[in-house]
Structures are given as structure tokens and as C-alpha cells.
N, C-alpha and C positions, 0 to 999 in steps of 0.2 A: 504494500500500500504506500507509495511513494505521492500521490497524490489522493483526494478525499476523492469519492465519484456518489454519485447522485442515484437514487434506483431507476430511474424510467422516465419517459418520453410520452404523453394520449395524445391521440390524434382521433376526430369524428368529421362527416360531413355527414349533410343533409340535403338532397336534390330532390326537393317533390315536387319543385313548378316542371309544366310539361319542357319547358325550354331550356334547362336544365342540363350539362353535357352528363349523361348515365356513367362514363369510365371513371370510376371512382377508384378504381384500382390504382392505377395508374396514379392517380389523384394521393391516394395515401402513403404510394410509392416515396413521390418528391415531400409529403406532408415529415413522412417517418425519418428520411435522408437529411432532411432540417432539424431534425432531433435529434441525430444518430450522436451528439456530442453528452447526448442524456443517459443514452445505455447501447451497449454495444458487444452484449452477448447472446442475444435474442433478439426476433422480430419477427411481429405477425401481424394478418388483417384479416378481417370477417368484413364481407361484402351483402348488403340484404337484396337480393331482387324478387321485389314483392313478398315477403313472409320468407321464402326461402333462400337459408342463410349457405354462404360457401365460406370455407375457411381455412386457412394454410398459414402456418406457423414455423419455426425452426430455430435453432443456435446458428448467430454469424451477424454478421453485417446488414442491411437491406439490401446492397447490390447483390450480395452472394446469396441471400436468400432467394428474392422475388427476380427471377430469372422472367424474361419474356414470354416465357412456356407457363408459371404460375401465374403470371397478371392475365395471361387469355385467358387459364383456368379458372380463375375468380371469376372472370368475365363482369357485363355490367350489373349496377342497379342502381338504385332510389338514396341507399343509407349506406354508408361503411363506418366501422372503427379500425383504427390500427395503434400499435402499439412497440416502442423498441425500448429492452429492459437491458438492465445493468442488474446483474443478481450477488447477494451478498454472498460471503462464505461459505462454502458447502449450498447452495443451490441454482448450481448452475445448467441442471437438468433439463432437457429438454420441456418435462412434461411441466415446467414452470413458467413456460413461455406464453404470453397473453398475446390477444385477448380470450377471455375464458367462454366459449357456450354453453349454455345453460339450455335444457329442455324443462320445461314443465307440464302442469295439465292445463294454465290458460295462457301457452305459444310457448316462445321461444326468448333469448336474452344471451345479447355478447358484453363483456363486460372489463373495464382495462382500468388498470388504477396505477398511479405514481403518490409513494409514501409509506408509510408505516402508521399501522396502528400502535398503540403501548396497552391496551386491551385484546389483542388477539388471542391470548392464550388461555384467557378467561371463556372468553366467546367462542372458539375451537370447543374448550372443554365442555362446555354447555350444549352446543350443538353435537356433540358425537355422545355425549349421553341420552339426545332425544334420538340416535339412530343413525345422524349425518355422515354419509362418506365421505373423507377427504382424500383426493389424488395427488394435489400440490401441498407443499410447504407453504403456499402464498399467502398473506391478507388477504389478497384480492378473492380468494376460494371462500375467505370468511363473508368478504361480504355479500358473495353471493347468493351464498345458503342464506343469508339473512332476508338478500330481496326477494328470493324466490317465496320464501316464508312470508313474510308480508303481503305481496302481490296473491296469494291464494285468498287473501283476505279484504284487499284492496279492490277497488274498484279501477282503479288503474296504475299503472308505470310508477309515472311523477310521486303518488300517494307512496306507494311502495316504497321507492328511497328516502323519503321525507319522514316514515317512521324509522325505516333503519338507521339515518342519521339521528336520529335519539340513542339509538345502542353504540356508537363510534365514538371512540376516543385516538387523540391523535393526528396522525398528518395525512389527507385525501386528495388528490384531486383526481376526478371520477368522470369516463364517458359510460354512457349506458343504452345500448340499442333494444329497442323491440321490435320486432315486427313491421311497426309505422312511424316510430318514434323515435328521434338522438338526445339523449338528456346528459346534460354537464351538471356537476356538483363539484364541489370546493368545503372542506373542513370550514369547520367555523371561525379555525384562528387563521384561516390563508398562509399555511406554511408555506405554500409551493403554488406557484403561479398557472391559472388557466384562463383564457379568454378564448374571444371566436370574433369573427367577421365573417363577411358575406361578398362573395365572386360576383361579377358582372351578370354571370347569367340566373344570379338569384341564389345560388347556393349558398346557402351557412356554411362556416368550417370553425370547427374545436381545436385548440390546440395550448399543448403546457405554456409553447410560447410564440412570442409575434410574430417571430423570425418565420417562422413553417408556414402562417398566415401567407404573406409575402411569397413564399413559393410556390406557391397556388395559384396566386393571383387574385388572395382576397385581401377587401379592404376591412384592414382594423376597426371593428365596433367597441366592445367595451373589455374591460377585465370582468371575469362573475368575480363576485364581491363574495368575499369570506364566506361562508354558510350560506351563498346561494344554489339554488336551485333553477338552469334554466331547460325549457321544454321546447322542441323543434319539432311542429309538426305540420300537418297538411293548413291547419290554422293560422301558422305563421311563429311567430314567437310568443312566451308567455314564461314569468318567473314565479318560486317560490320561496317567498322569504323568510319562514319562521324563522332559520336559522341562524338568520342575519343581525348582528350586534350583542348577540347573550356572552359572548365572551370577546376579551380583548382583542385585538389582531395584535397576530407573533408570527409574520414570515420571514423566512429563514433568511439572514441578513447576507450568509454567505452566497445566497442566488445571485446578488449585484457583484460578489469579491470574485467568482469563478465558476458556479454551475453554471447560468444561461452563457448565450451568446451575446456576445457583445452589440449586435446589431438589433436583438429584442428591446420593447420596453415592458416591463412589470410594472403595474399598478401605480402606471401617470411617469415612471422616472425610467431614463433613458439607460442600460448599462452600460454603458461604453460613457457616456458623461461621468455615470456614479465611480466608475472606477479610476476614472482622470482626475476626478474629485480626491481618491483615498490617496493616490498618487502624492497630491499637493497638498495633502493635509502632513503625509511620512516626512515632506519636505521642511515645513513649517518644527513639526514636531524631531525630528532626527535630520538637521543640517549636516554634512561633512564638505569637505575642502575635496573637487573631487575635477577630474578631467571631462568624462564621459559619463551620461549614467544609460544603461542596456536593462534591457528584458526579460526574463527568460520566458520564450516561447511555450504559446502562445499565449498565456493565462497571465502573466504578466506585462504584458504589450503598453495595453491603454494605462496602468498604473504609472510606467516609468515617464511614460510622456507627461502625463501631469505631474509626477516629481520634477522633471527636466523644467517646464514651464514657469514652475512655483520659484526653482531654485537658481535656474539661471543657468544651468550646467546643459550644455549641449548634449542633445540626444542621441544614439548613435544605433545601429544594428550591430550588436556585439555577438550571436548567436542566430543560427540560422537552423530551423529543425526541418528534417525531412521530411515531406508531406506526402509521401507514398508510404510512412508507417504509423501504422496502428495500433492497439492490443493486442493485435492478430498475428502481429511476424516473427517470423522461427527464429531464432535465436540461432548463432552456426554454433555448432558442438556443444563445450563445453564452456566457453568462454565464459570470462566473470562480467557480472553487473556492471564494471567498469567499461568495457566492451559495447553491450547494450547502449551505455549513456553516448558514445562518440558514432552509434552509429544515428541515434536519435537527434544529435546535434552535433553542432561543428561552430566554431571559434570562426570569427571573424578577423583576422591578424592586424590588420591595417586601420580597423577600429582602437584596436585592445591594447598592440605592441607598449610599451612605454607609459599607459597612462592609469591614472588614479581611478577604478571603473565604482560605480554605484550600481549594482545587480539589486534589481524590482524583482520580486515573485509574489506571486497571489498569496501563498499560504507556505506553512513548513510542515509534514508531519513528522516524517521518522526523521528527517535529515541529511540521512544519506545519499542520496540523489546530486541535492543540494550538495552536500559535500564535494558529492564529483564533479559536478557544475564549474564551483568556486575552484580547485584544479586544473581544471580545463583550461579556466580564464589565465591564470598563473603560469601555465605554459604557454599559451600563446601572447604572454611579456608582460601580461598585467603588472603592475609595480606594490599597486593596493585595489583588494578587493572589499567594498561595503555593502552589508548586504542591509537590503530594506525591504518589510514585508508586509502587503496591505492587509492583513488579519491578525488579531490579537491572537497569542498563541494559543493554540489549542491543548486544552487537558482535561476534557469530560467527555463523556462518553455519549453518540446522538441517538435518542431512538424515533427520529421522525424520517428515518428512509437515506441516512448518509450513513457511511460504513468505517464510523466508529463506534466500535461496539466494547473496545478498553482503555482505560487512560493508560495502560501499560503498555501499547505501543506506539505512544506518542513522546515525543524525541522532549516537550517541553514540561511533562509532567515529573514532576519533584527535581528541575533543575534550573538555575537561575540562567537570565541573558547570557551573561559572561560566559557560562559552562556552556551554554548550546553554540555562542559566537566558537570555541573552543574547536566543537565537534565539527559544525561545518567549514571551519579551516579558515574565518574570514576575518578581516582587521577590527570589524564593529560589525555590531547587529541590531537593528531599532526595529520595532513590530507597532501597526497601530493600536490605538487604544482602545478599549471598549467604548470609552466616553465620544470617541472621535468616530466610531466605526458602526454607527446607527446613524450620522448624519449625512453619511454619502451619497445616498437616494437626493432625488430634486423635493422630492415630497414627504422625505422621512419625517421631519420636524423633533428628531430624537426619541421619538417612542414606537412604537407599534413593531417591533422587529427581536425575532427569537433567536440569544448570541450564550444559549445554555451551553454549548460547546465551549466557550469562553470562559463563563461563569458559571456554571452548572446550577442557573435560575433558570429549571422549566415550567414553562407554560401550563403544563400538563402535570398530571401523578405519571411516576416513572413506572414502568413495569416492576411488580418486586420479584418476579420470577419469571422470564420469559426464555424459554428455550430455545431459541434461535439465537439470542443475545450470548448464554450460556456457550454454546457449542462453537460459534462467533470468536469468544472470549476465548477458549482453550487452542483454538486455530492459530491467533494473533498470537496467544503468550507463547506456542510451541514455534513458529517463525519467529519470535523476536529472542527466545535463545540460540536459536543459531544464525542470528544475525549476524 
């Protein structure tokens, strides 16, 4: 775990006016490939034409998945979801891969969610004592079973998720198809960003974030607001708001520091602005006497520029990463990690040679990485390395869908600046502040933003026993002895 990753990516549309282009495949193809920086060990899509549902799933990529021979086979219709996951620890199983279908006795139900609940193992055990078969390891299996339970009792869809979000605790954002029907929901504290807009030719489109919008070729309508509920159907649009303002909004501040894309905006603020912003707050807050200040690619880009702007120091491309690799590439032999980092990046000489560098990065976890970075830089002449980091350091453990699941394999838990400056090899190390790192949004205003990773103030009751945390936990401590 050299960097934090995010669990997943939804993606919905909805074409019910007759003018409408039906290739929706295709459609959640580019929707899912706008995500794919969300998760990137799975992806799937359920296509509806007319009630009846097609659907193809797999471990990989989008392009490796959805070959031009699976997008025929979806063929068209009216509704799709899709969905590209990042799976934690031990569940990287196929049969984990969303979205999930669902049969019942009143239709059918495809269903895809990005987050974590901190009640699922509550809710698991409850259901499998009234009978419930579980196939997946997922939340998303829980909630399921929940809507399907509801819906037998409901008179329709919408009602259906609106009592099962009374049983959710935790981080959601949720696409939901029926039959006739695409319905978007969002947790009540807005961990994790969803909105939608609507294409030229009338179609709505869901998505975690703007960016996917944009690849469709729809225009941005709104963010759904924390606990909302919105309903897409042959009527046009319509929301449900019980769930809207019973609790505070606590979205994950680190969405602006490094999940999204820089090119989305969440909830009114631009990331790529918020990140230029933490930039020149590090600036403000950690000055050094410095020649150049550099990025490390690509999660650090927009920050170094706003340090560069704030402080005066010319900015430079001190690193350049390959962008033909992925999660995905073989590693040759046996080589060591040190290997890996130079084939993922390469040194800019002519930037680096002789000068005082300032290295930007989003976040630090274990360090090591980092470490080899800051080496890199040193051999290709650097004189002094600074390092500055737009996130306060991390030392709790997340349970809203990010993949920290122990303080004990984070490189900052029970060790001061100076020991961690130590480990990563560099002449100084300044990280932003909590107090500074809630105002980087355009519309933060300093509250509304969950930084329990930071401080281990959650929003929420933590899990006191969740078994996937657990088994999470023993994974991490058994890699970080042989670190």
C-alpha cells in the first residue's frame, strides 16, 4: 500500500425519451474509463432492454474487460449501470465484482455501490439468521438483501431504498436499476461524491464524479445532496429527501487531496483549484530556501504549482511517470521494489542537476516509495531534497471505503516529523494541517469535511468488530514485518 486507493467508481444512465441514442453500453464503457482512477480490479455493467436485464462483469481494466464482442453482447436498451471497483484485502474475487443482480418475486434489481458501511457485520449477521445467502464478501450484497426485503413490502423502488437507508450506517453512494427505473442515493453525511447531468439527446447520466459526466457528453446538473434520494423515470425526475440534513455532512476531505480527478468538481469546488489551494497554503505554512519545486506524478501535480505560485520558486517537471503502466504490469523477475519505482518514473536531469528541489506529494503512507523517490532525485544531482505534503499525516484507521484498515502500517503512527523526515531520506518535511486542510475546497468554509484519518474524530460509531477490518489488519501487520 504505497498509496491510499479509494473502493469504487457508479456509473447509471437513463434513456427513456424515444430520441434517446439506446447504446448504452458503449455509453458506460467511456462513463466507467472516467473512473477507472476509482478502482481498477474489476468492472462490470448490466444493460436493461425493456425489463430484461444483460450483464457481464470480470477482474481487469475496462478496456480488457469490455472487448467489442461484450459491448455487442450487452447490446442496447433504455437503463444501464456500471460499475469499476478497487477491492480491499483479501477480496479480490471475481464473484465480488459489481454490479450485483438481484431476482425477486416483484422483477428484477442491478445494484452498485462505492463505500463502506461500519454496520455490515451487524446487518450480515441478522440477515443470514432470517435465512439470507451471501455469495460476496460485499456491503453492497448487504444492501441488497435489504432492498429486496423492503421492496416485497413497498409499493415501489424509491420507497424501498428510503426505508433501507434507515438501516445504513456509514459511507454510500448508490445506483439502483429496476426494471423502469435508475435511482441515485448518497449516505446522509456525503462521504463520497455523486451527481448526474443530462446529454443533449435527453438522457440523464449518474456518476461518482463530473469528470465521467463530461465523457458522455452530458451537461452537469447538480451534486445529490447528502441523504438524497433521486428517481429517473419515464416521468422525468423527482427526489426524496427524508434523509437530507438529520446529520452533519462529513465528506471525505481526502477526495479534493487525491481520490477524484482533478478535472471533476464535488459539491460546488473545483479539485484541481482545491489542490492548488493546499499547495499554497504548504507554502505559507513550510517556506524553504529552494531552487525548483517538482511533483511527484501525478497526484501531486496541481499541489506543487500552487506551492511554486505562493512561494515564488519556479516550477519545474522534475519527474516524469510512464503512462503505459498501471496496477496491472508484470514486474521482470525478481527484481526489488527499487526497480519497480524507476521503471514507474524517471528523473528529469536538466530540471534536478545542481538545485535545491521542493518535492509536492498528495499524501505519505508507508514511506517507502517516497523514500525511493527522494533517491532518485539525489542521483540525478539534486543538492537538497524538501519534501512537502498536502495531507496531514495519517495515523487512524478509515472505515468509510479507503484501505486503511491499521494505524500499524502507517509510516506516521507513533513517530515524530523529524523520524519520518529520517526515513524518507529528505533534508525537511512539512505536512499540512488539519486546521488548514478542511479549507481547501472553494466552499469548505472549514467544516462539513471527515479528516478521522487524521484525527480519529469519526462521524460515525466505529465498527467494534468487523471482520473484514480484522483479517485487513492481520494482512497489513504480516506485510509490514517483512517490510
Amino acid at each position: 500500500m504505497q498509496k491510499l486507493r479509494e473502493e469504487c467508481g457508479v456509473f447509471g444512465v437513463y434513456a427513456g425519451a424515444p430520441q434517446c441514442d439506446t447504446n448504452l453500453a458503449s455509453t458506460c464503457y467511456y462513463g466507467l474509463f472516467s473512473l477507472q482512477h476509482r478502482g481498477q480490479e474489476s468492472c462490470g455493467i448490466v444493460l436493461n432492454d425493456d425489463g430484461v436485464f444483460h450483464a457481464y462483469k470480470d477482474n481487469g481494466l475496462v478496456e480488457q474487460v469490455f472487448t467489442p464482442e461484450v459491448l455487442e453482447y450487452l447490446g442496447q436498451g433504455r437503463i444501464a449501470v456500471g460499475h469499476c471497483r478497487y477491492g480491499t484485502a483479501g477480496s479480490e474475487d471475481r464473484v465480488n465484482a459489481q454490479p450485483l443482480v438481484i431476482n425477486h418475486i416483484k422483477g428484477s434489481m442491478a445494484l452498485a455501490m462505492n463505500g463502506n458501511l461500519t454496520n455490515a457485520l451487524e446487518l450480515r449477521e441478522e440477515l443470514e439468521l432470517t435465512g439470507a445467502i451471501f455469495h460476496t464478501n460485499s456491503n453492497c450484497e448487504v444492501i441488497a438483501h435489504l432492498i429486496t426485503a423492503e421492496r416485497i413490502k413497498s409499493s415501489s423502488i424509491e420507497e424501498a431504498v428510503n426505508r433501507t437507508m434507515d438501516r445504513l450506517e456509514g459511507a454510500y453512494s448508490l445506483v439502483v436499476m429496476s426494471p423502469t427505473k435508475l435511482i441515485a442515493a448518497r449516505d446522509p453525511h456525503g462521504f463520497h461524491p455523486l451527481c448526474y447531468g443530462q446529454r443533449e439527446d435527453g438522457a440523464y447520466v449518474v456518476a461518482s464524479e463530473s469528470c465521467a459526466l463530461q465523457a458522455v457528453g452530458a451537461e452537469f446538473a447538480a451534486d445529490i445532496k447528502p441523504g438524497q434520494i433521486v428517481i429517473f423515470d419515464k416521468d422525468g425526475i423527482r427526489t426524496i429527501d427524508t434523509h437530507c440534513g438529520v446529520v452533519e455532512r462529513s465528506t471525505c476531505v481526502f477526495e479534493y487531496i487525491y481520490f477524484a480527478r482533478p478535472d471533476s468538481v464535488i459539491d460546488g469546488s473545483s479539485v484541481h483549484n482545491a489542490r492548488v489551494r493546499a499547495g499554497a497554503m504548504l507554502a505559507l505554512e513550510h517556506p524553504v530556501q529552494a531552487d525548483v519545486v517538482v511533483g511527484a506524478p501525478d497526484s501531486g501535480l496541481d499541489a506543487a504549482i500552487g506551492y511554486a505560485r505562493q512561494s515564488g520558486i519556479p516550477y519545474g517537471i522534475g519527474l516524469i511517470k510512464n503512462k503505459y503502466i498501471g496496477r496491472t504490469f508484470i514486474a521482470p523477475g525478481q527484481k526489488s521494489r527499487e526497480d519497480k519505482v524507476r521503471i514507474k518514473l524517471s528523473p528529469v536531469k536538466a530540471t534536478i542537476e545542481g538545485k535545491r528541489v521542493v518535492l509536492v506529494d498528495d499524501s505519505i503512507v508507508r514511506g517507502t516509495t517516497l523514500n525511493k523517490v527522494v533517491k532518485m532525485l539525489r542521483n540525478a544531482g539534486a543538492k537538497e531534497v524538501h519534501v512537502r505534503v498536502a495531507a496531514p499525516p495519517f495515523l487512524y484507521p478509515c472505515y468509510y471505503g479507503t484501505d486503511i484498515s491499521s494505524s500499524g502500517v502507517l509510516v506516521a503512527h507513533n513517530r515524530t516529523t523529524e523520524e519520518i523526515c529520517e526515513i524518507i531520506g529528505a533534508d525537511s518535511l512539512g505536512y499540512m494541517t488539519i486546521k488548514d486542510v478542511v479549507h481547501i475546497a472553494e466552499n469548505g468554509g472549514g467544516c462539513g469535511y471527515c479528516t478521522a484519518c487524521f484525527d480519529g474524530k469519526y462521524p460515525t460509531k466505529v465498527p467494534v468488530c468487523n471482520r473484514k477490518h480484522r483479517s485487513e489488519q492481520k494482512i497489513s501487520e504480516k506485510e509490514e514485518r517483512h517490510e
